[in-house]
Steps between C-alpha positions, in 0.01 A plus 500: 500500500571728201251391355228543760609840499414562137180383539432696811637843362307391126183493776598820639505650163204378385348605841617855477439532101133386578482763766616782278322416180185510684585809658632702197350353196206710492668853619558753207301287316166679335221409206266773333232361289280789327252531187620739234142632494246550787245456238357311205183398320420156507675317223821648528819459563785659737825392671580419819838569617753311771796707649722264748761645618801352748649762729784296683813293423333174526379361182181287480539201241108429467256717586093444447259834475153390542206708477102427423237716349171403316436246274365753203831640500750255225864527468591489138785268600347235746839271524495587868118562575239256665111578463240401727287702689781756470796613244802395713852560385844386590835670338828375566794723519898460554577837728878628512609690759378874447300414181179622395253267289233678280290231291140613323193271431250555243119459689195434321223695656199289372214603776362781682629545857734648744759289541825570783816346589538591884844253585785315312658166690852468476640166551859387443701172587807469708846440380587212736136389587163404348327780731261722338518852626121733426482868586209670366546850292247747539445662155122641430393564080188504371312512179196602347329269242268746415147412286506598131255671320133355412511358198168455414304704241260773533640629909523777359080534469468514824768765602360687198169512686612576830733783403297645268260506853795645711503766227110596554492472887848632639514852636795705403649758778861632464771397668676818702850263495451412109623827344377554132617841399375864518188671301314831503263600810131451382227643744396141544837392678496544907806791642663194610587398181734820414812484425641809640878506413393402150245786500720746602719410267267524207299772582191278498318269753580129444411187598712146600324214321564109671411181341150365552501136675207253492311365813349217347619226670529109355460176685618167347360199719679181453318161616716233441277241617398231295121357455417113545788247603717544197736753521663658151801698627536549129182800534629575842847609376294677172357689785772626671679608157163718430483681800893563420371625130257731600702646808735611289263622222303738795835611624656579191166734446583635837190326605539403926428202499607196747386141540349255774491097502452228687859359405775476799780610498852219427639683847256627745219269406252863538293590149663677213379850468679853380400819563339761241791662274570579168784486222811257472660530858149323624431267188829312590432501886150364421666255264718373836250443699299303219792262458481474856234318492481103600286319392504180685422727836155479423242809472256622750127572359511759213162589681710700806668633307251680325312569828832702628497698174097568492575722817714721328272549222556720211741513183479268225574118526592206269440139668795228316268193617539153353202384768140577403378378821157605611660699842750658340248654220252593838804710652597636157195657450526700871781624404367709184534853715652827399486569084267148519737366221656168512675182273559178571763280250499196548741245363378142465545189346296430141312249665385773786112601558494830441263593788574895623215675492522839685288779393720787434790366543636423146697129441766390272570134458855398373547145404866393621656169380575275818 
């Protein structure tokens, strides 16, 4: 009888110890996973950072964090990494009661992309029982793998041309919020311009200056669509990290300039495009949205594209085109409105016809190793 009753009450334990780890094990419990930079060029590295932390009295002898995020993305220290079709990752930890866990990893950031970790699983072990217990952790970080700079030779010939054409064709007006500094009246300045507390201080009329801005406006077109059935992602990638060169060279000149493709977007799946702006706040949003791109979501025809943009007309435009294709060059030369000025770079293979032939519209080839 005694010992029926052991083996009853070691039940009822075991009962009500289930019950309660499944109940508590999770509460006070918390992970934070987070990048130590939102952004980086391609090539890279960072850290990514796990905080677990155990808020309560119970203690938690194993513990699993598991968390996924692209492929491109390599931990230093793979010991507890699988890679497939994704970079997933399992850490083990020992929690104490009311202890916090902080452990690093060193990432490898070898491709262009925008890569996110939205939720962590955490998945522990009873005590008394082989019963896995899940709860999923919400914690969003993301990271930019930005594009790096072209590095092929002689970008800068184009860009040379172009600005030294933004130079001839913009029209200067001043800028009533840009505030330059304060000159004599001439009898060419309009009564507007006076400066009357500063001429009755003087004695003499004077005059506010402002800072002159340019109107001339720059269009980069991207086309990342590729010509035949082979596809190099090799000149496609060369692509993107051009437009990223020569946004930045136009906005450091305090050139507007913005840039439209065919490429979709990692998250919403719409076409990558930024708006016109100028100097560094806009070269890294433009650099964002380039290393937003994905690739393997295909690319509508470069030739709507170019339709859209041929109904805004003027401003100055560069087309980034690895395709030559015969519809492409038709629409290209529609879209020579405004200053009538155009280029087209395109990046190709050494084995690539070189078969652009736009009136006009002047074309540099760079050959790009595949």
């Amino acid at each position: 009888m005694a010992v029926l009753l052991a083996i009853a009450g070691a039940l009822l334990i075991m009962v009500l110890e289930r019950r309660l780890w499944k109940r508590y094990w999770s509460r006070g419990l918390s992970a934070e996973i987070f990048f130590d930079r939102r952004e980086v060029q391609e090539g890279d590295t960072c850290f990514l950072t796990e905080i677990i932390t155990n808020r309560k009295t119970l203690p938690l002898p194993v513990l699993q964090v598991k968390f996924r995020i692209g492929r491109e993305i390599q931990f230093l220290d793979e010991e507890n990494t699988n890679r497939t079709d994704l970079s997933y990752r399992k850490d083990v930890f020992c929690m104490l009661p009311y202890q916090k866990v902080t452990r690093k990893m060193q990432l490898s950031c070898t491709k262009r992309g925008y890569y996110s970790i939205e939720e962590a699983n955490l998945v522990t072990v009873n005590i008394l029982h082989t019963q896995l217990l899940a709860e999923t952790a919400p914690c969003f970080t993301e990271l930019y793998v930005c594009p790096g700079r072209s590095g092929v030779r002689g970008l800068e010939i184009p860009f040379s041309h172009m600005m030294g054409e933004c130079l001839i064709n913009r029209f200067l007006y001043e800028d009533p919020f840009e505030f330059r500094g304060i000159r004599p009246y001439s009898t060419a300045d309009s009564m507007k311009k006076i400066n009357w507390s500063a001429s009755a201080k003087t004695g003499e009329l004077k005059v506010n200056q402002y800072h002159d801005t340019s109107q001339q406006e720059v269009t980069l077109l991207l086309n990342l669509e590729s010509e035949g059935t082979r596809v190099y992602d090799a000149l496609r990638e060369e692509s993107i990290r051009m437009i990223r060169t020569l946004t930045e060279w136009f906005a450091g000149k305090g050139i507007p300039v913005r840039f439209l493709s065919n490429g979709k977007d990692a998250v919403t799946g719409e076409p990558v495009c930024s708006d016109f702006g100028s100097g560094s706040s806009h070269a890294l949003a433009c650099r964002r949205l380039l290393a937003r791109i994905d690739l393997s979501k295909g690319q509508e025809d470069f030739v709507n594209t170019l339709e859209r943009f041929r109904g805004e007309g003027g401003g100055l435009w560069i087309l980034v085109s690895t395709s030559q294709k015969e519809t492409l060059q038709k629409e290209a030369a529609l879209c020579q409105t405004g200053n009538g000025f155009a280029q087209w770079i395109a990046p190709i293979h050494p084995d690539m016809k070189r078969k652009i032939s736009l009136p006009g519209v002047e074309t540099f080839y760079f050959e790009v190793e595949v």
